[in-house]
N, CA, C and O atoms as a GROMACS GRO file, in nm:
protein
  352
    1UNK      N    1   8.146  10.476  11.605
    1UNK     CA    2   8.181  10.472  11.465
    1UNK      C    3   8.269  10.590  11.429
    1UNK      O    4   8.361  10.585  11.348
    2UNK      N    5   8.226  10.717  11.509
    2UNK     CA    6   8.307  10.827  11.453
    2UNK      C    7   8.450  10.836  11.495
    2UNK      O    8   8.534  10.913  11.449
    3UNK      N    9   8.468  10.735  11.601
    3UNK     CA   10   8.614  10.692  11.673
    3UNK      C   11   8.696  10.637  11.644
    3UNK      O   12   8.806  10.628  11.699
    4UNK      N   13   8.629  10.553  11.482
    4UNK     CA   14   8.702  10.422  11.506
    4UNK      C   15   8.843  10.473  11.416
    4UNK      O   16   8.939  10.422  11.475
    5UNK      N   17   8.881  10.532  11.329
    5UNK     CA   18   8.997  10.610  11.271
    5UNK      C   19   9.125  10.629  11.444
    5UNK      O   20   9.245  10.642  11.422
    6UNK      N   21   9.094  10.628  11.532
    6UNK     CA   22   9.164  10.693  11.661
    6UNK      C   23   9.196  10.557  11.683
    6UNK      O   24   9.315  10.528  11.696
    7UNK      N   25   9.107  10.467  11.689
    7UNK     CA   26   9.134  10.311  11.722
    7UNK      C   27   9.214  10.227  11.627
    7UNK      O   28   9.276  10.122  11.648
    8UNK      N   29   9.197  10.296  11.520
    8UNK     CA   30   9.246  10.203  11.446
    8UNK      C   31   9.325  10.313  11.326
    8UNK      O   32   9.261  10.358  11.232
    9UNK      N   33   9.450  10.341  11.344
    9UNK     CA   34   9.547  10.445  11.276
    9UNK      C   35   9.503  10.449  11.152
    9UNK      O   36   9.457  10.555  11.111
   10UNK      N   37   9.509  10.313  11.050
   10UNK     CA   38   9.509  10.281  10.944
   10UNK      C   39   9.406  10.354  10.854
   10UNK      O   40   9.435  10.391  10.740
   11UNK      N   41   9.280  10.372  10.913
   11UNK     CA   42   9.157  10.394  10.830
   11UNK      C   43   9.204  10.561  10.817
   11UNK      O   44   9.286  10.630  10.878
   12UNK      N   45   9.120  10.582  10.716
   12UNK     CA   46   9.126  10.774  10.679
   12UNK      C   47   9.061  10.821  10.764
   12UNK      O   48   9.030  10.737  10.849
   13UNK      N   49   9.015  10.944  10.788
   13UNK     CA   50   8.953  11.052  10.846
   13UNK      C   51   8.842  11.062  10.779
   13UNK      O   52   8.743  11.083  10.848
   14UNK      N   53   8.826  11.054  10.658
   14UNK     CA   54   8.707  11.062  10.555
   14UNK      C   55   8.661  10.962  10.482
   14UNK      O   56   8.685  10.847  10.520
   15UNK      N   57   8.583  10.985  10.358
   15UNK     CA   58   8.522  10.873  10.303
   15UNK      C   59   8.587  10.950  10.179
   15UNK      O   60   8.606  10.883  10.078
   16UNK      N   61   8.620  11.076  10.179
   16UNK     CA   62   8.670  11.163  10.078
   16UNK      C   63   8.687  11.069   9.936
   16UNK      O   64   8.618  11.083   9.834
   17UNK      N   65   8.773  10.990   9.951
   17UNK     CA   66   8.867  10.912   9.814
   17UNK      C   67   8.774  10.849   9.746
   17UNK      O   68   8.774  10.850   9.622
   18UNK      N   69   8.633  10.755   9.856
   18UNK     CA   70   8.569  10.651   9.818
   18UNK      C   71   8.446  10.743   9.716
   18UNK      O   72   8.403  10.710   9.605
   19UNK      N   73   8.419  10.838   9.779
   19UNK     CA   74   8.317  10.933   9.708
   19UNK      C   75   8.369  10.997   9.579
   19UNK      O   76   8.295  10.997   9.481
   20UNK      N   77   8.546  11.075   9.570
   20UNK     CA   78   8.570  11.104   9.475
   20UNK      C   79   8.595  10.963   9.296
   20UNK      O   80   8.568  10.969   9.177
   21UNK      N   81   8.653  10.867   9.381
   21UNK     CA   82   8.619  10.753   9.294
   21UNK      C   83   8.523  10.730   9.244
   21UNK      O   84   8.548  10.671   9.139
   22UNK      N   85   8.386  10.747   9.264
   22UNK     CA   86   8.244  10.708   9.231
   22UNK      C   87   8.195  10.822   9.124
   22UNK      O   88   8.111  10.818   9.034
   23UNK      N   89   8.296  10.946   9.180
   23UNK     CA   90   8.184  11.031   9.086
   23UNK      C   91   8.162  11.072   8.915
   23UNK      O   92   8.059  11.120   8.868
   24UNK      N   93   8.280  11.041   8.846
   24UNK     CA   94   8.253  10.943   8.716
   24UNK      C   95   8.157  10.916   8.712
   24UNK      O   96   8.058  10.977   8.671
   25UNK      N   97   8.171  10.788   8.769
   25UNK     CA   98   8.049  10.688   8.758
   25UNK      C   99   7.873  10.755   8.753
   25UNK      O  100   7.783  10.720   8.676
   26UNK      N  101   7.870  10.850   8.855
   26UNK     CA  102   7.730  10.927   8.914
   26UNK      C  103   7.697  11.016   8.802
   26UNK      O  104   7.581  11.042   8.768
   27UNK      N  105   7.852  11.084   8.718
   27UNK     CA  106   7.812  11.171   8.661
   27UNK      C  107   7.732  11.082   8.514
   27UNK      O  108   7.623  11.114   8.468
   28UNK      N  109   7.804  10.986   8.470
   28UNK     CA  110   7.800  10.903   8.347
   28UNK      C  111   7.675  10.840   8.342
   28UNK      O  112   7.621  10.799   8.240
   29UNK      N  113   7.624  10.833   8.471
   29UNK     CA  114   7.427  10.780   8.510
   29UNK      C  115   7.345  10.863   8.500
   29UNK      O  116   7.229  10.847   8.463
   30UNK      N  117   7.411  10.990   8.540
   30UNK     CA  118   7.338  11.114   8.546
   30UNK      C  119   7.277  11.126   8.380
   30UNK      O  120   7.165  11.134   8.329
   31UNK      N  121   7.398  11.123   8.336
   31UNK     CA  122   7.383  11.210   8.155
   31UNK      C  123   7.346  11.123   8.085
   31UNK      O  124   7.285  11.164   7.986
   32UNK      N  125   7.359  10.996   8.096
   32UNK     CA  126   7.207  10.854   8.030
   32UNK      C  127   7.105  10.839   8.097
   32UNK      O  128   7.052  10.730   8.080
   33UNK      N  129   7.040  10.926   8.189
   33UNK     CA  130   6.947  10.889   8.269
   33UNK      C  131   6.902  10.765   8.326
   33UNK      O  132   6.783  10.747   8.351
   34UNK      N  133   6.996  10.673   8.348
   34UNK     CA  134   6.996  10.579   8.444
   34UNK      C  135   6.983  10.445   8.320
   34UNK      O  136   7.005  10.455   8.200
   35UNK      N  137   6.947  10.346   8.384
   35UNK     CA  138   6.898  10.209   8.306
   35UNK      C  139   6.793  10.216   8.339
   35UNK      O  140   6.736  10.284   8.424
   36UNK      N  141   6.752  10.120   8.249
   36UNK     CA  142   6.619  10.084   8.230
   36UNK      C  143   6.553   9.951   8.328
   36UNK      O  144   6.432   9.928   8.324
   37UNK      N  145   6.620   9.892   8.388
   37UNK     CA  146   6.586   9.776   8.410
   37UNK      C  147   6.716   9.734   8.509
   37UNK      O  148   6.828   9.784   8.505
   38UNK      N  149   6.659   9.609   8.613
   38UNK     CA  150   6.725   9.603   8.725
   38UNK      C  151   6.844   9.489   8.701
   38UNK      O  152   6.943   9.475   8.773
   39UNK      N  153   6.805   9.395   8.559
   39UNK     CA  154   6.935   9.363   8.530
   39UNK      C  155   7.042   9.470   8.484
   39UNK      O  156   7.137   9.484   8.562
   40UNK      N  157   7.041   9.525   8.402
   40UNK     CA  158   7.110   9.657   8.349
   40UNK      C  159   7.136   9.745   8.490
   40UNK      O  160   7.246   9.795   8.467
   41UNK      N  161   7.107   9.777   8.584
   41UNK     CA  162   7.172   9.840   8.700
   41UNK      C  163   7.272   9.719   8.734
   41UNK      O  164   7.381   9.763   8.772
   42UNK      N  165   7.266   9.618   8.733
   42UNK     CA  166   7.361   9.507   8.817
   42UNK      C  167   7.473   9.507   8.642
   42UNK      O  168   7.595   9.501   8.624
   43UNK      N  169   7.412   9.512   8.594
   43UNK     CA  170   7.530   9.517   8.461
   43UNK      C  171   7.646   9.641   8.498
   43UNK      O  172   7.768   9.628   8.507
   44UNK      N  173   7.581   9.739   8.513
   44UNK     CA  174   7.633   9.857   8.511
   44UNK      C  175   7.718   9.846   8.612
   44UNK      O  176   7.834   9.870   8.580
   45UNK      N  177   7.702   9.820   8.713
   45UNK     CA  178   7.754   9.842   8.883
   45UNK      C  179   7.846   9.722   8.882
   45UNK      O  180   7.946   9.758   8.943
   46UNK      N  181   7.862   9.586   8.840
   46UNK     CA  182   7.955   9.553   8.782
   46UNK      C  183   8.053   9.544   8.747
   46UNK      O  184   8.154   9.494   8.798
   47UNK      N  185   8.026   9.614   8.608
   47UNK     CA  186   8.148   9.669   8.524
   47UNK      C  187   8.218   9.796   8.599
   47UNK      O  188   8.338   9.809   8.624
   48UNK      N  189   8.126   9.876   8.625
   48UNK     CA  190   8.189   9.980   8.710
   48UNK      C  191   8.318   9.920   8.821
   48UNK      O  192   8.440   9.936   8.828
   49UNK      N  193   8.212   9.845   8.898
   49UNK     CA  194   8.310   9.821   8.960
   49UNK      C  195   8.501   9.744   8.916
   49UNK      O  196   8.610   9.785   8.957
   50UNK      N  197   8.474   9.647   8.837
   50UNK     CA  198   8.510   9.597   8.761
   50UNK      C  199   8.639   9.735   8.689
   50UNK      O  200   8.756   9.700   8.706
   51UNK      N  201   8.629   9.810   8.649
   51UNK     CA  202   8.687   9.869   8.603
   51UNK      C  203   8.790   9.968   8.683
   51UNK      O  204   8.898  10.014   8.650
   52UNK      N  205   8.715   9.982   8.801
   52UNK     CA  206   8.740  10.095   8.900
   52UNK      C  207   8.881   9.993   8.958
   52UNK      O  208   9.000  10.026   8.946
   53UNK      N  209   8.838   9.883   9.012
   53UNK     CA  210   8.941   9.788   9.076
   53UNK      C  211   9.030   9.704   8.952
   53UNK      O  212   9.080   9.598   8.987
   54UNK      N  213   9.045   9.738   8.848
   54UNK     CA  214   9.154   9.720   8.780
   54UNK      C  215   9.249   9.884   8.785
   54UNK      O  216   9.358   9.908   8.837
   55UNK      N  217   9.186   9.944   8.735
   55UNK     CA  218   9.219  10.066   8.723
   55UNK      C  219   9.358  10.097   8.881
   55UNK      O  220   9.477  10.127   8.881
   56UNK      N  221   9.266  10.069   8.982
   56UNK     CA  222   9.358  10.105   9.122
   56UNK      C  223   9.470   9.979   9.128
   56UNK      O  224   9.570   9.993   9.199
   57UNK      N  225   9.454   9.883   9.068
   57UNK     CA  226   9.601   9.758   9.041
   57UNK      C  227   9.648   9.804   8.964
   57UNK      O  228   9.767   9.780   8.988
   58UNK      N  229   9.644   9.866   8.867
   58UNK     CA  230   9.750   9.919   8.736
   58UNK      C  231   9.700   9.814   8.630
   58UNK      O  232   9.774   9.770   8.541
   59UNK      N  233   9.606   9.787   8.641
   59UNK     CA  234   9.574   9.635   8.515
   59UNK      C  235   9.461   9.706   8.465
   59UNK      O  236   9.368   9.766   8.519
   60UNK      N  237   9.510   9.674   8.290
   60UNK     CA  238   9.374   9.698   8.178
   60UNK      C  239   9.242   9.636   8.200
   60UNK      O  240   9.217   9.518   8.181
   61UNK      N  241   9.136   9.750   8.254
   61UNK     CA  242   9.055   9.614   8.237
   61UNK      C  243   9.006   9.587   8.106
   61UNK      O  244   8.979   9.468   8.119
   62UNK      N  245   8.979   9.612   8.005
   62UNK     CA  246   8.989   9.573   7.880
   62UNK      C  247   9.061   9.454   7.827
   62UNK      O  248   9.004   9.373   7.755
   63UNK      N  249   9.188   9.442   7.863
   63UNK     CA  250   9.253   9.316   7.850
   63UNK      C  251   9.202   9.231   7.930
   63UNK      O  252   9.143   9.140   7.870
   64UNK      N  253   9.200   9.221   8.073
   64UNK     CA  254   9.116   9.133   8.196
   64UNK      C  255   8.978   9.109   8.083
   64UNK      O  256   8.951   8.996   8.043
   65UNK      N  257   8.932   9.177   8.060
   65UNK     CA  258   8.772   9.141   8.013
   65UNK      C  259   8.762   9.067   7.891
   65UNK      O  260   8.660   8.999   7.881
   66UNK      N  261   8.853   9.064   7.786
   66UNK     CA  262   8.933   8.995   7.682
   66UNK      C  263   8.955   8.871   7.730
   66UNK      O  264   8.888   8.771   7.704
   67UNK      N  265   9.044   8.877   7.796
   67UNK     CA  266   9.074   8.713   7.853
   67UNK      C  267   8.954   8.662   7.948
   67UNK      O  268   8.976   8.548   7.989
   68UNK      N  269   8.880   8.696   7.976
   68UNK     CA  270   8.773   8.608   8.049
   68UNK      C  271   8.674   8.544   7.964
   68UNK      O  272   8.627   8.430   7.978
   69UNK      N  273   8.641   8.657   7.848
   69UNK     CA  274   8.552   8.640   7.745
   69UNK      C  275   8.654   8.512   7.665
   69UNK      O  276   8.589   8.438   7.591
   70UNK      N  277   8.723   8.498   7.670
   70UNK     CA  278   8.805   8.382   7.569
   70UNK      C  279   8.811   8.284   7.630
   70UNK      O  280   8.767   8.191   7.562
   71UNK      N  281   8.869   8.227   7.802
   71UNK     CA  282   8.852   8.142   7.838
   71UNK      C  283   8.684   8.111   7.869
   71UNK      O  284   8.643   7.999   7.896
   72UNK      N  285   8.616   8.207   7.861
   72UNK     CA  286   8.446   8.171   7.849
   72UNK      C  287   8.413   8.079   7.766
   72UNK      O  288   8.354   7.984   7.817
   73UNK      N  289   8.434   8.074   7.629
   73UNK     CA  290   8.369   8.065   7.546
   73UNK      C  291   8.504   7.933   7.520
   73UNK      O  292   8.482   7.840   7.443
   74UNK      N  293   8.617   7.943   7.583
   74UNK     CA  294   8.637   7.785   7.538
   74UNK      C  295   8.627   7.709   7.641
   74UNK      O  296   8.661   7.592   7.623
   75UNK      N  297   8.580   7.746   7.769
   75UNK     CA  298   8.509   7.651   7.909
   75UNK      C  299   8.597   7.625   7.969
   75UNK      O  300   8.611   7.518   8.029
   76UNK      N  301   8.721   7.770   7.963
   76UNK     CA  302   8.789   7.676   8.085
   76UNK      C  303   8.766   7.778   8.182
   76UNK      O  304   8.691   7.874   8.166
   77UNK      N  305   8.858   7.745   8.321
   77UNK     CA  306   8.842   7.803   8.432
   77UNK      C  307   8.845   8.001   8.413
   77UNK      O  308   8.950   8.058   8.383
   78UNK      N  309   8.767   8.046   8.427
   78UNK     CA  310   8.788   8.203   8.443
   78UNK      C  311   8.923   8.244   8.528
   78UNK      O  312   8.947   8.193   8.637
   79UNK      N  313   9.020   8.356   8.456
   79UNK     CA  314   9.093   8.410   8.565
   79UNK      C  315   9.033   8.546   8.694
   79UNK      O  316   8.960   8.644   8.680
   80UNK      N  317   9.098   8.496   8.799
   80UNK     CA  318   9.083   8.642   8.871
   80UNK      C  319   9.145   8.746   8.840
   80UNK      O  320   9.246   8.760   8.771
   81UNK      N  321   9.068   8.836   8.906
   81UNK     CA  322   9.092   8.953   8.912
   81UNK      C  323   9.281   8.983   8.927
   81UNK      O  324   9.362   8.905   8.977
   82UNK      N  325   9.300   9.078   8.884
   82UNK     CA  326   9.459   9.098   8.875
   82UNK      C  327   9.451   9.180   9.004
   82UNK      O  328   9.365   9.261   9.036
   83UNK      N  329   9.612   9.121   9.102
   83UNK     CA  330   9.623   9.140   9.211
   83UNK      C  331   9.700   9.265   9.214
   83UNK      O  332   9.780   9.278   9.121
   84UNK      N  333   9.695   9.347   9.288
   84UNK     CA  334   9.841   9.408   9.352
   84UNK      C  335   9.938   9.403   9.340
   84UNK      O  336   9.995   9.314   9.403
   85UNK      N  337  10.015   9.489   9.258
   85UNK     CA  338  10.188   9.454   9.237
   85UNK      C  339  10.242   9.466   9.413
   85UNK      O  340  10.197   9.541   9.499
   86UNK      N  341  10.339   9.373   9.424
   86UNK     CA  342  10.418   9.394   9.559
   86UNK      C  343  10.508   9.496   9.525
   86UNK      O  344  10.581   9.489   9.426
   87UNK      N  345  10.504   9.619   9.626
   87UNK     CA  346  10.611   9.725   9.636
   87UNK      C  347  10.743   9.652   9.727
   87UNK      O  348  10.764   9.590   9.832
   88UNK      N  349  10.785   9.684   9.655
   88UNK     CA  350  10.965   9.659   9.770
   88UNK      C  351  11.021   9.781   9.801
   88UNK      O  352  11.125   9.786   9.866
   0.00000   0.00000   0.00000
Protein backbone atom coordinates (compact mmCIF):
# COMPACT_ATOMS: atom_id res chain seq x y z
CA UNK A 1 0.00 0.00 0.00
CA UNK A 2 2.82 2.35 0.89
CA UNK A 3 4.16 1.65 -2.82
CA UNK A 4 1.43 2.07 -4.61
CA UNK A 5 2.12 6.14 -5.50
CA UNK A 6 5.69 4.47 -7.27
CA UNK A 7 3.28 2.13 -9.20
CA UNK A 8 1.07 4.22 -10.08
CA UNK A 9 2.58 8.08 -10.88
CA UNK A 10 -0.83 9.58 -10.70
CA UNK A 11 -1.78 9.18 -6.98
CA UNK A 12 -0.14 11.88 -4.36
CA UNK A 13 2.41 11.07 -1.83
CA UNK A 14 -0.10 12.03 0.88
CA UNK A 15 -3.59 12.09 1.93
CA UNK A 16 -2.55 15.81 2.77
CA UNK A 17 -5.44 17.58 0.40
CA UNK A 18 -8.15 14.88 1.43
CA UNK A 19 -7.58 15.72 5.24
CA UNK A 20 -7.11 19.48 4.60
CA UNK A 21 -10.63 19.44 2.73
CA UNK A 22 -12.44 17.83 5.69
CA UNK A 23 -11.25 20.08 8.22
CA UNK A 24 -14.04 22.75 8.01
CA UNK A 25 -16.18 20.25 8.23
CA UNK A 26 -14.41 18.60 11.76
CA UNK A 27 -14.05 21.99 12.94
CA UNK A 28 -18.01 23.01 12.31
CA UNK A 29 -18.92 19.39 14.34
CA UNK A 30 -16.58 20.21 16.77
CA UNK A 31 -18.27 23.75 17.78
CA UNK A 32 -22.12 22.16 17.59
CA UNK A 33 -21.09 19.27 19.37
CA UNK A 34 -22.03 16.80 16.93
CA UNK A 35 -25.83 15.64 16.06
CA UNK A 36 -28.02 14.23 17.83
CA UNK A 37 -29.15 11.33 16.07
CA UNK A 38 -27.96 8.91 13.31
CA UNK A 39 -30.31 10.29 10.75
CA UNK A 40 -28.86 13.84 11.29
CA UNK A 41 -25.13 12.41 10.98
CA UNK A 42 -26.20 10.97 7.40
CA UNK A 43 -27.92 14.47 6.87
CA UNK A 44 -24.88 16.18 7.72
CA UNK A 45 -22.25 13.98 5.83
CA UNK A 46 -24.37 14.40 2.87
CA UNK A 47 -24.63 17.79 2.49
CA UNK A 48 -21.11 18.06 3.40
CA UNK A 49 -20.28 16.09 1.02
CA UNK A 50 -22.57 17.52 -1.37
CA UNK A 51 -21.14 20.82 -1.01
CA UNK A 52 -17.48 19.93 -0.90
CA UNK A 53 -17.94 18.23 -4.57
CA UNK A 54 -19.70 21.16 -6.01
CA UNK A 55 -17.42 23.49 -4.57
CA UNK A 56 -14.18 21.43 -6.38
CA UNK A 57 -16.46 21.64 -10.04
CA UNK A 58 -16.83 25.37 -9.72
CA UNK A 59 -20.78 24.82 -9.31
CA UNK A 60 -23.07 26.58 -6.60
CA UNK A 61 -24.22 24.18 -4.57
CA UNK A 62 -26.99 26.29 -3.46
CA UNK A 63 -28.24 26.64 -6.93
CA UNK A 64 -27.73 22.58 -7.54
CA UNK A 65 -29.84 22.25 -4.29
CA UNK A 66 -32.53 24.81 -5.65
CA UNK A 67 -33.03 22.96 -8.69
CA UNK A 68 -33.39 19.54 -7.22
CA UNK A 69 -35.77 20.82 -4.58
CA UNK A 70 -37.98 22.19 -7.63
CA UNK A 71 -37.83 19.35 -9.89
CA UNK A 72 -38.74 17.38 -6.45
CA UNK A 73 -41.65 18.74 -5.71
CA UNK A 74 -42.91 18.85 -9.38
CA UNK A 75 -41.86 14.87 -9.87
CA UNK A 76 -39.74 15.09 -12.40
CA UNK A 77 -36.46 13.38 -12.93
CA UNK A 78 -33.71 14.86 -10.38
CA UNK A 79 -30.56 16.43 -12.03
CA UNK A 80 -26.99 15.19 -11.40
CA UNK A 81 -24.49 16.36 -9.89
CA UNK A 82 -22.62 19.14 -12.03
CA UNK A 83 -19.70 17.67 -13.89
CA UNK A 84 -16.26 18.95 -14.55
CA UNK A 85 -15.66 21.74 -16.89
CA UNK A 86 -13.35 20.24 -19.79
CA UNK A 87 -9.94 22.16 -19.77
CA UNK A 88 -8.52 22.63 -23.31
Amino acid sequence: MILRPVAEPHLPLSNNAAEQALRHWVISRTISHGTRSEEWSRAFAFLASLIETCRRRGASAWQYRGTVIAAARKGLQLPTIPVIPATV
